[in-house]
N, C-alpha and C positions, 0 to 999 in steps of 0.2 A: 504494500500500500504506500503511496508516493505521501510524502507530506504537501502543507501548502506551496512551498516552496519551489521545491522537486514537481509539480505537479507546472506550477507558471514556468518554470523553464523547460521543460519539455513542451507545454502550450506555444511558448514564443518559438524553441526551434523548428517545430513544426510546421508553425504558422510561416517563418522565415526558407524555410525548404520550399514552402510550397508558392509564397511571391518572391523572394531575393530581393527582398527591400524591405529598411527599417520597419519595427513593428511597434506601434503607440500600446500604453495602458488601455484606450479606449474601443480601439480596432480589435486588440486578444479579447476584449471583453464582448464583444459585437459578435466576434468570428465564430466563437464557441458559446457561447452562451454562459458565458461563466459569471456567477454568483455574486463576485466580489465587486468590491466598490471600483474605479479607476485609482480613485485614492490609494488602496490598499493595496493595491494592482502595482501602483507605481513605488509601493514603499518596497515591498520584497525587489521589484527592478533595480532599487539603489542597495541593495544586501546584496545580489547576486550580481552584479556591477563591480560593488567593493570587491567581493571573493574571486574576481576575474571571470567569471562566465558572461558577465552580456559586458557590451561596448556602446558608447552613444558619442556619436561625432560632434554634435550641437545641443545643446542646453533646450531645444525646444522640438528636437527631433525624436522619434522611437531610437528601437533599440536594435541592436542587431547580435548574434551570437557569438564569443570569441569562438575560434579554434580549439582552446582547451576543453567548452564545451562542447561542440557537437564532435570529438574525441570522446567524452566520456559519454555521449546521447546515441553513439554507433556501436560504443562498444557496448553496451548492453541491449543493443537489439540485434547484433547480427552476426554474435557467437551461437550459430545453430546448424546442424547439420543438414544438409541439402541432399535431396535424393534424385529423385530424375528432371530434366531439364529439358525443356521446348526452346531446341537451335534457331528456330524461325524466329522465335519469339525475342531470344536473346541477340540476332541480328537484327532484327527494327528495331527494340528497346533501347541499345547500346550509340545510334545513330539519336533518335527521336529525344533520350535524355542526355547525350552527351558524355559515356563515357566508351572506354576501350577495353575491351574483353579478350582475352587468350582462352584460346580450348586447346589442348593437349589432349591426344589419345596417351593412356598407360595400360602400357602391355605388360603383364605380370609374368615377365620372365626370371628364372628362378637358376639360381649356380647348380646345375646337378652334380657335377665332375670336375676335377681338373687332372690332366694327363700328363707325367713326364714324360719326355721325349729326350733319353740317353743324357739327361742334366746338360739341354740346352736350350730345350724350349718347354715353353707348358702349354697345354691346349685347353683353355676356360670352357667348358661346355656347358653352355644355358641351355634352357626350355626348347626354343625355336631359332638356336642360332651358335656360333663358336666365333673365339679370337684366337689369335697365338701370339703369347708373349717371348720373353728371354727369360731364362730359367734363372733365379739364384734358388739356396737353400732358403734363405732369409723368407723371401716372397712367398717362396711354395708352403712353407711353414703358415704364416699369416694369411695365404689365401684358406687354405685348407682348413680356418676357423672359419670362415665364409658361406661354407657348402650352405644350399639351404635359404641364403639369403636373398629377397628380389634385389631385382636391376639397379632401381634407384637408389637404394641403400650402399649397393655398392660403387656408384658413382661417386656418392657424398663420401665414402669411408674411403676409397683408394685416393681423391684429391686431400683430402684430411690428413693424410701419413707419407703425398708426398709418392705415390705409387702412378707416378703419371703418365708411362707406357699404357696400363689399363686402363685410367681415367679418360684418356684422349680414345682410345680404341671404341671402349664402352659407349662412350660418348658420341660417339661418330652413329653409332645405330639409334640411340633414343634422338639422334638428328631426325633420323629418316620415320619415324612416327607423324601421323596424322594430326596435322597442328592450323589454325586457322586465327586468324585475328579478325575480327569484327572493330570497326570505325580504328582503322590506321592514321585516318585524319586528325582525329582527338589525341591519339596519341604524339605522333610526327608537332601538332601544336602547343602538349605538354615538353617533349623532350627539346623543343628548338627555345621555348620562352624559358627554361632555367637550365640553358645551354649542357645537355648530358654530350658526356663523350662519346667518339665512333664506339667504342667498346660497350659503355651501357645502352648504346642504342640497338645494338645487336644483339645485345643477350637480350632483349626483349620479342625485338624481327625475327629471331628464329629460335623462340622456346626456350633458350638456357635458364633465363630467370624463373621457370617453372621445375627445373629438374633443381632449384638449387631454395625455394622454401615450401614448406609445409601448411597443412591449411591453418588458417588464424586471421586477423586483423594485423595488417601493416600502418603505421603513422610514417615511418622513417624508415631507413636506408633502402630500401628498391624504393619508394615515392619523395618528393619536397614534402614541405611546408604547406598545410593546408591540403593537403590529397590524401586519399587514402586507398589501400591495395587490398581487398578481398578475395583468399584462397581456401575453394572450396573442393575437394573431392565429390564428383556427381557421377551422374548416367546418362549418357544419351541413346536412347532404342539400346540396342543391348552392350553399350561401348562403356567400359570406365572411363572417366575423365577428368582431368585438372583443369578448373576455370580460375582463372586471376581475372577481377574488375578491377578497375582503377580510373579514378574519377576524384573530381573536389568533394571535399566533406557536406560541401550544398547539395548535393543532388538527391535526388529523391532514390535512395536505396530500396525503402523497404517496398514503394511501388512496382520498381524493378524487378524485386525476388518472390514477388507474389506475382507478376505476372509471366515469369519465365518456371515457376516451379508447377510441373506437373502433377 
């Protein structure tokens, strides 16, 4: 149960998500029908002002939500697990609200085997596929705690320790996985206006930044200031999938995942 408090600042975020422009005491009170005086309206706006969540440009202007808030107004609505997904859906959505979405195919290929070959090579044998490395002891020992393990894990664990014949090899087939961006525009307009480098621009254009976090809420390091990154493991018809959203903190999420979840 939200207190008074908690209850007017999620009424103002809401309300600011859904026009992007300052929100008066008297408008939140219009908009939903809420109880309170504009008075009373405006006294918790100068409490939650002071505490950093709303901002106001001019002394005679509404209000508008900092960053810190609608971080903490995201993160408790959109820690939740995602099951099957309408691609159609998520390509208007992603155009129509503005942000850029990655889908990833994940293939659940799994270490079965690894093979000496006269201690000079090893033969990595996955699920649906092999590589061949250079044999040390060292390697073979440490892969050999592996058996067992899926693909991605072993991506993240061989760059980890530094084992970067397999990490690059590995890495070269979760390339070739079925991967698609939806509104490349939004993106290309985020990565040019807070200048990312050729390097961060491509680990996004071709999937890496998907094989390198897990699902969660992002504020910081793959997004700026004021953006945020949403990774979810889903379904599409019978595909496992990794989707990243990534869009400003304004945008209307919860519209989006209600109208892309099956």
């Amino acid at each position: 149960m939200l207190d008074k408090k908690e209850f007017l600042l999620h009424s103002i975020i809401k309300a600011y998500i859904e026009h992007l422009e300052p929100i008066g005491s008297s408008q939140l009170k219009s908009m939903y029908d809420i109880t309170y005086s504009p008075a009373t309206i405006r006294g918790y706006f100068k409490k939650l002002g002071d505490e950093g969540f709303l901002a106001q440009e001019h002394v005679s202007s509404g209000r508008t939500p900092t960053t810190e808030a609608l971080k903490m107004y995201w993160s408790g609505k959109l820690n939740f697990k995602l099951n099957f997904v309408d691609e159609k859906a998520v390509e208007y959505l992603s155009k129509d609200i503005g942000l850029s979405v990655f889908l990833q195919e994940q293939k659940s290929d799994v270490l079965k085997d690894i093979l000496n070959v006269e201690n000079r090579y090893m033969i990595l044998e996955f699920s649906t596929f092999s590589i061949t490395v250079k044999f040390t002891d060292a390697l073979y020992r440490f892969l050999s705690e592996m058996v067992g393990l899926e693909l991605v894990h072993i991506v993240s664990i061989s760059k980890q320790v530094g084992a970067f014949e397999i990490y690059e090899k590995v890495s070269q087939h979760l390339q070739n996985k079925n991967f698609h961006i939806y509104n490349t525009k939004e993106f290309f307009s985020l990565a040019l206006h807070f200048n990312f480098d050729e390097k961060s621009i491509n680990s996004f254009l071709k999937g890496k930044i998907l094989d390198s976090i897990e699902e969660g809420l992002y504020f910081d390091k793959i997004v700026p200031e004021g953006y945020i990154g949403i990774c979810h493991n889903c379904k599409i018809e019978d595909k496992d999938v990794k989707m990243l959203v990534v869009g400003e903190l304004s945008r209307d999420y919860e519209y989006f995942y209600k109208k892309i979840s099956i």
